[in-house]
LODO-968445 format. One record per residue (C-alpha): residue in three letters; chain; x, y, z. Coordinates in nm, 4 decimals. Example, Ala and Ser with C-alpha at 12.3 -4.5 7.8 and 13.67 -1.06 7.14 Angstrom:
<sites>
SITE,Ala,A,1.2300,-0.4500,0.7800
SITE,Ser,A,1.3670,-0.1060,0.7140
</sites>
This chain:
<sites>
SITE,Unk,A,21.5963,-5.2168,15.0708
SITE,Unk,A,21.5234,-5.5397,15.2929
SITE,Unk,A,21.1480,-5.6486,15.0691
SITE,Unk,A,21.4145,-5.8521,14.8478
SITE,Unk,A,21.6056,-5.9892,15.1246
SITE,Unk,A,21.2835,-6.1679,15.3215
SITE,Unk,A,21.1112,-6.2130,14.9355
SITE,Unk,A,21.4982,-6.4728,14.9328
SITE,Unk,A,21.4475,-6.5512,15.2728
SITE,Unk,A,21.0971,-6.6564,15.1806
SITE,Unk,A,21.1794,-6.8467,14.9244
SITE,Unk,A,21.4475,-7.0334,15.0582
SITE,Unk,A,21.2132,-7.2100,15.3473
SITE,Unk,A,21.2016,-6.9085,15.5642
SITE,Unk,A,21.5563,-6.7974,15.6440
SITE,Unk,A,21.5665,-6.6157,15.9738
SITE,Unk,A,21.6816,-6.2640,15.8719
SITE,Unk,A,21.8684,-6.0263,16.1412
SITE,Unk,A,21.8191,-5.6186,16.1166
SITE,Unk,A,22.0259,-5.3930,16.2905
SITE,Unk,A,21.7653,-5.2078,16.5688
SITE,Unk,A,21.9740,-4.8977,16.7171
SITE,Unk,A,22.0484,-4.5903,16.4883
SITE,Unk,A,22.0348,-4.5127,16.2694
SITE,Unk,A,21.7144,-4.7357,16.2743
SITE,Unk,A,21.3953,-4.4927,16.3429
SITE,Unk,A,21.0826,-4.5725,16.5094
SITE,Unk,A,20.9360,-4.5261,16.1875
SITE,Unk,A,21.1887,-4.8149,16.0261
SITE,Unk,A,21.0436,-5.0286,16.3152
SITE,Unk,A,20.6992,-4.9677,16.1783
SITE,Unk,A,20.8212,-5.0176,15.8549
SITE,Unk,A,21.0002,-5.3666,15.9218
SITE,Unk,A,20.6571,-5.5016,16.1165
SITE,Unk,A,20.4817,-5.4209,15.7929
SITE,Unk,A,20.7502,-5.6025,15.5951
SITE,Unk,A,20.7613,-5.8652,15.8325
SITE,Unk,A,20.3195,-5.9220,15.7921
SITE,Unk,A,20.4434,-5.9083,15.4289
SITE,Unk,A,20.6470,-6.2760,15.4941
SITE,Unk,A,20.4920,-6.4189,15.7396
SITE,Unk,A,20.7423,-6.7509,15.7082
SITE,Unk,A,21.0672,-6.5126,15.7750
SITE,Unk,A,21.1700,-6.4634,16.0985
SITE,Unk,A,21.2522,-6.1827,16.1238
SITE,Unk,A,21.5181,-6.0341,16.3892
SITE,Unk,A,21.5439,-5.6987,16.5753
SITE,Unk,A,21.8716,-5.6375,16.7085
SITE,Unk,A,21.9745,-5.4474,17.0054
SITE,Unk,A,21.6364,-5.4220,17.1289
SITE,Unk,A,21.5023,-5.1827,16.8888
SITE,Unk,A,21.7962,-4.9360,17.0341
SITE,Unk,A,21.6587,-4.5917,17.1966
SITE,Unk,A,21.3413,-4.6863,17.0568
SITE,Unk,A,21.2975,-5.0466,17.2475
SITE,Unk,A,20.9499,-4.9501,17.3651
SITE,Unk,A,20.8098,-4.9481,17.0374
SITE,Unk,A,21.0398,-5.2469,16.9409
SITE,Unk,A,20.8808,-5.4689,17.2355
SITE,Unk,A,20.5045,-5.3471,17.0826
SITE,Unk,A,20.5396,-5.4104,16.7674
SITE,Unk,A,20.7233,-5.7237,16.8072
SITE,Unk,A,20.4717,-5.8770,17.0407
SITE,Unk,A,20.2369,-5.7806,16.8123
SITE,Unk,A,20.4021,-5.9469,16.4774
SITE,Unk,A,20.3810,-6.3550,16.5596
SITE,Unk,A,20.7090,-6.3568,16.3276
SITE,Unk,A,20.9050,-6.0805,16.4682
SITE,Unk,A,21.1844,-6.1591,16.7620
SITE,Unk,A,21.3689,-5.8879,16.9347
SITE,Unk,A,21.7692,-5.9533,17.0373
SITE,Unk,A,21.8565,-5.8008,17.3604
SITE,Unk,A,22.1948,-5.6385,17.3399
SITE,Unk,A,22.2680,-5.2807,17.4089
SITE,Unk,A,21.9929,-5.2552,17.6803
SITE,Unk,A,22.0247,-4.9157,17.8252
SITE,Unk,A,21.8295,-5.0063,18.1478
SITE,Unk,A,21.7281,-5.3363,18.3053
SITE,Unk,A,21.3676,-5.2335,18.2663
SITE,Unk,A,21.3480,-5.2944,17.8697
SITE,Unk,A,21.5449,-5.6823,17.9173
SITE,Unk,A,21.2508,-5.7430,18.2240
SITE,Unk,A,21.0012,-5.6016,18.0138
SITE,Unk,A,21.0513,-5.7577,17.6629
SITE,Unk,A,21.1142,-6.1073,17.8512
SITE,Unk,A,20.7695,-6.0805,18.0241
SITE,Unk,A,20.5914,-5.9863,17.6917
SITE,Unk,A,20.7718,-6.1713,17.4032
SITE,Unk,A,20.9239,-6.4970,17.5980
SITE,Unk,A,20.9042,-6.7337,17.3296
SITE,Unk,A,21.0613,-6.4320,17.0868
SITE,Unk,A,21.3591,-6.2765,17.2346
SITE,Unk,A,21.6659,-6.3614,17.2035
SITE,Unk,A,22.0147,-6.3351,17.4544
SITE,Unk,A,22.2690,-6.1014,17.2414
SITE,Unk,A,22.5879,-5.9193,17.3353
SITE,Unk,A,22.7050,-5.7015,17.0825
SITE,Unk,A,23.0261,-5.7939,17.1792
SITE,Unk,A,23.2874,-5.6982,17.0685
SITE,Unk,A,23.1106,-5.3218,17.2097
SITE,Unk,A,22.8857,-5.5305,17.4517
SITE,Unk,A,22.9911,-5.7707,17.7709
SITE,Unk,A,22.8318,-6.1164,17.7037
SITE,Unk,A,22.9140,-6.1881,18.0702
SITE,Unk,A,22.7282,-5.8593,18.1738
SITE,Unk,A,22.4382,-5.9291,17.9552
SITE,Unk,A,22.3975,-6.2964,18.0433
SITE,Unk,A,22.3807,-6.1740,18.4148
SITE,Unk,A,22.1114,-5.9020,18.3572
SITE,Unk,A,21.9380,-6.1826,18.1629
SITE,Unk,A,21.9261,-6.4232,18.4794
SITE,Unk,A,21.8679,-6.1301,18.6945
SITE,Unk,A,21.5288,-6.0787,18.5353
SITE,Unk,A,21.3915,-6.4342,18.4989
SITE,Unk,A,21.3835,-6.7287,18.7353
SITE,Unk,A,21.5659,-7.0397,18.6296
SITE,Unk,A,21.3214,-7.2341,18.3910
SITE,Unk,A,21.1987,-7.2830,18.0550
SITE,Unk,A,21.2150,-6.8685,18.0114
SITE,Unk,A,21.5745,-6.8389,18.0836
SITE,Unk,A,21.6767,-7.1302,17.8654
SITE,Unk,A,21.4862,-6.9884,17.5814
SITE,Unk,A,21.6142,-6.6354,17.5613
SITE,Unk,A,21.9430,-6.7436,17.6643
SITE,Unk,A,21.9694,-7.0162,17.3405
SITE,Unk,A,21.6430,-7.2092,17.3192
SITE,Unk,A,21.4565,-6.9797,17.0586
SITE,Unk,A,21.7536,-6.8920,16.8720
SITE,Unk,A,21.8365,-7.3095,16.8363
SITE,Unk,A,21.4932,-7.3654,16.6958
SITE,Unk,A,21.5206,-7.0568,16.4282
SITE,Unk,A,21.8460,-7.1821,16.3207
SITE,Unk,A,21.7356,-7.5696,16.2841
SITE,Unk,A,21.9282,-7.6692,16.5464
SITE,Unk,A,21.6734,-7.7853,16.8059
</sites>
């Protein structure tokens, strides 16, 4: 059901496009969506919540798609934010969840895991400015 939302994204100058990552996405949607995304290579395209129960995957197959980018909220352990900051810098994004999620909480783990720096002010805005035109 998302092929004719990046095929619009696509042809609208490469819309960033935001999928929902914890369940009832699968590993197998995550497969699925890196497929899609090879399919439209000018969409970015989003995983939320870090790919959910299934963020090791997520981080993979992210690093391995140039346009996929992987939003951090709803970590379950400080691990996967460390992790998925180390191996997708330039592609992963500061997120919340809030109303469910603690921005405050989330920004913290954030800056607990990277040093002050180019890194930090990436994941914590930088990327997310670019994909939206704003940087």
């Amino acid at each position: 059901m998302i092929d004719p939302v990046l095929r619009a994204a696509a042809d609208h100058g490469g819309l960033p496009v935001v999928v929902h990552g914890f369940a009832p996405t699968t590993a197998d949607d995550l497969v699925t969506l890196s497929a899609l995304a090879g399919r439209y290579p000018t969409v970015p395209l989003v995983v939320s919540q870090l790919g959910g129960l299934n963020w090791m995957q997520a981080v993979e197959l992210v690093r391995d798609t140039p346009n996929m980018y992987l939003e951090l909220s709803t970590a379950n352990v400080v691990f996967a934010v460390r992790l998925a900051i180390k191996e997708i810098p330039d592609r992963t994004l500061f997120g919340s969840d809030a109303p469910y999620g603690d921005p405050v909480l989330t920004r913290a783990m954030v800056e607990r895991v990277t040093s002050p720096g180019e890194i930090r002010d990436r994941v914590l805005g930088g990327t997310i400015a670019e994909l939206a035109g704003l940087a």
